[in-house]
C-alpha positions as CSV (number, residue, x, y, z in Angstrom):
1,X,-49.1,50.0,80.7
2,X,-48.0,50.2,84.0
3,X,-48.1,46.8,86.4
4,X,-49.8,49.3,89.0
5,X,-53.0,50.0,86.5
6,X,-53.1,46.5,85.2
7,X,-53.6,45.2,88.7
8,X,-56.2,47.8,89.6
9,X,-58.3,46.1,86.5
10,X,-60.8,43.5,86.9
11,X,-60.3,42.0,83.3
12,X,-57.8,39.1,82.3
13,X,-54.4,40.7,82.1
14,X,-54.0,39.5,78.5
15,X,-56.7,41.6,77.4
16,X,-54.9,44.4,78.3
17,X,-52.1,43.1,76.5
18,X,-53.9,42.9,73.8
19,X,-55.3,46.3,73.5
20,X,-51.3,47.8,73.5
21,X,-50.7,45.0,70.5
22,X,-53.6,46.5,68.9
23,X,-52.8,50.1,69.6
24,X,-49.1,49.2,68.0
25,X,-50.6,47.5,64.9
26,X,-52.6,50.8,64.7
27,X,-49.7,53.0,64.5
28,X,-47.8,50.7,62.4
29,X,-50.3,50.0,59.7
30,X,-52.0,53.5,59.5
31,X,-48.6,55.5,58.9
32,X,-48.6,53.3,55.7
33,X,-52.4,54.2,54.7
34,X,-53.2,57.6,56.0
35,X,-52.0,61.1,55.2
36,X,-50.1,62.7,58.2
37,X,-52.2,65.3,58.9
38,X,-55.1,63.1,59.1
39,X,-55.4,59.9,60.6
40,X,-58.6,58.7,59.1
41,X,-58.0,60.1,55.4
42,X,-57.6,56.5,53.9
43,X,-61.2,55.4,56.1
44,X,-62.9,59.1,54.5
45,X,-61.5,58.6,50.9
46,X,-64.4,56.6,50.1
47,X,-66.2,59.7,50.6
48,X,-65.1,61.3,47.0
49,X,-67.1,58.1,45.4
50,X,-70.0,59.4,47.4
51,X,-69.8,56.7,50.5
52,X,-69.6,57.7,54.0
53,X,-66.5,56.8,55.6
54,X,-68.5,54.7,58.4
55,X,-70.1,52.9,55.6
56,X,-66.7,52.1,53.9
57,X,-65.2,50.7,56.9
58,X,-68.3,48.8,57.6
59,X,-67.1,47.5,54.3
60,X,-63.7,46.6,55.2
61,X,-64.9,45.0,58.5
62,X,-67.7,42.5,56.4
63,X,-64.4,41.5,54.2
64,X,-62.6,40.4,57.6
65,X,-65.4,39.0,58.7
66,X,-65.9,36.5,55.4
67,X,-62.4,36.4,55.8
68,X,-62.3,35.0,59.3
69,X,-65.9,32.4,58.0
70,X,-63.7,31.5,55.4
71,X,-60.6,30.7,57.7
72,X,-63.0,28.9,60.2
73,X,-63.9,26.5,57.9
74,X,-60.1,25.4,57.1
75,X,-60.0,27.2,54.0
76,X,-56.3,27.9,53.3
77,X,-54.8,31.2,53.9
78,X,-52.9,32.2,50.6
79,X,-51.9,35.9,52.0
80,X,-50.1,35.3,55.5
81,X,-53.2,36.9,57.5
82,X,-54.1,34.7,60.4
83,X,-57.4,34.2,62.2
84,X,-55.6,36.6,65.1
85,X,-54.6,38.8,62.7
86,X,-57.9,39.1,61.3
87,X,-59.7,39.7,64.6
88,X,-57.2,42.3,65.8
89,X,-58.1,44.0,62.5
90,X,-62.2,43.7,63.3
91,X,-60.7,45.0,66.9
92,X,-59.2,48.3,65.3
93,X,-62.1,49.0,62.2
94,X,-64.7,48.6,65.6
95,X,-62.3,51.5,67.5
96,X,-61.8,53.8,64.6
97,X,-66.1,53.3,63.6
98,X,-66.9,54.3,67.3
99,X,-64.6,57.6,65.9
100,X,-66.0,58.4,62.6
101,X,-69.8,57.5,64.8
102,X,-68.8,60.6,67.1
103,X,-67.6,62.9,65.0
104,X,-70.3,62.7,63.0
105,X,-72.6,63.1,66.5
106,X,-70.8,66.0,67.2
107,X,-71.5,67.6,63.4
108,X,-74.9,67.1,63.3
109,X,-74.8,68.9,67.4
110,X,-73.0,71.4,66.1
111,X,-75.5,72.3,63.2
């Protein structure tokens, strides 16, 4: 992000920070879970078990979020995820249910 557009915001500068960390976690961690041609295959996989893909990653946000209760009340982390890592994951499933929300507005528009 250019030091032009992050002066023109009115947010802390770290938030915007944040967002590219998140955006590269994103592109990191989704070429190892989702098909190339589709970027949200591993989110609409749950699909062929008869779940909708906003419901599975509804899913996968409650397990961060008992993971992150769990953290906050000292339990010992035993996999290397920490309570940032955690959040920056709730950060991304939020992003990519606002996607699967939308295209699923536009389906129903379209019908």
């Amino acid at each position: 992000m250019s030091v032009d557009k992050i002066n023109k915001r009115h947010g802390h500068p770290r938030f915007y920070e944040l967002l590219d960390q998140i955006g590269d976690l994103h592109d990191r961690k989704n070429s190892n879970y989702a098909a190339d041609n589709d970027p949200l295959s591993n989110l609409r996989l749950c699909e062929s078990f008869g779940v909708p893909a906003s419901v599975g990653t509804m899913v996968r946000m409650s397990d961060k979020w008992s993971r992150l209760t769990e953290l906050t009340k000292g339990k010992q982390d035993r996999v290397g995820e920490s309570m940032t890592d955690t959040l920056m994951d709730m950060a991304i499933y939020s992003l990519l249910e606002i996607i699967l929300i939308e295209e699923q507005a536009k389906k129903v528009k379209t019908k």
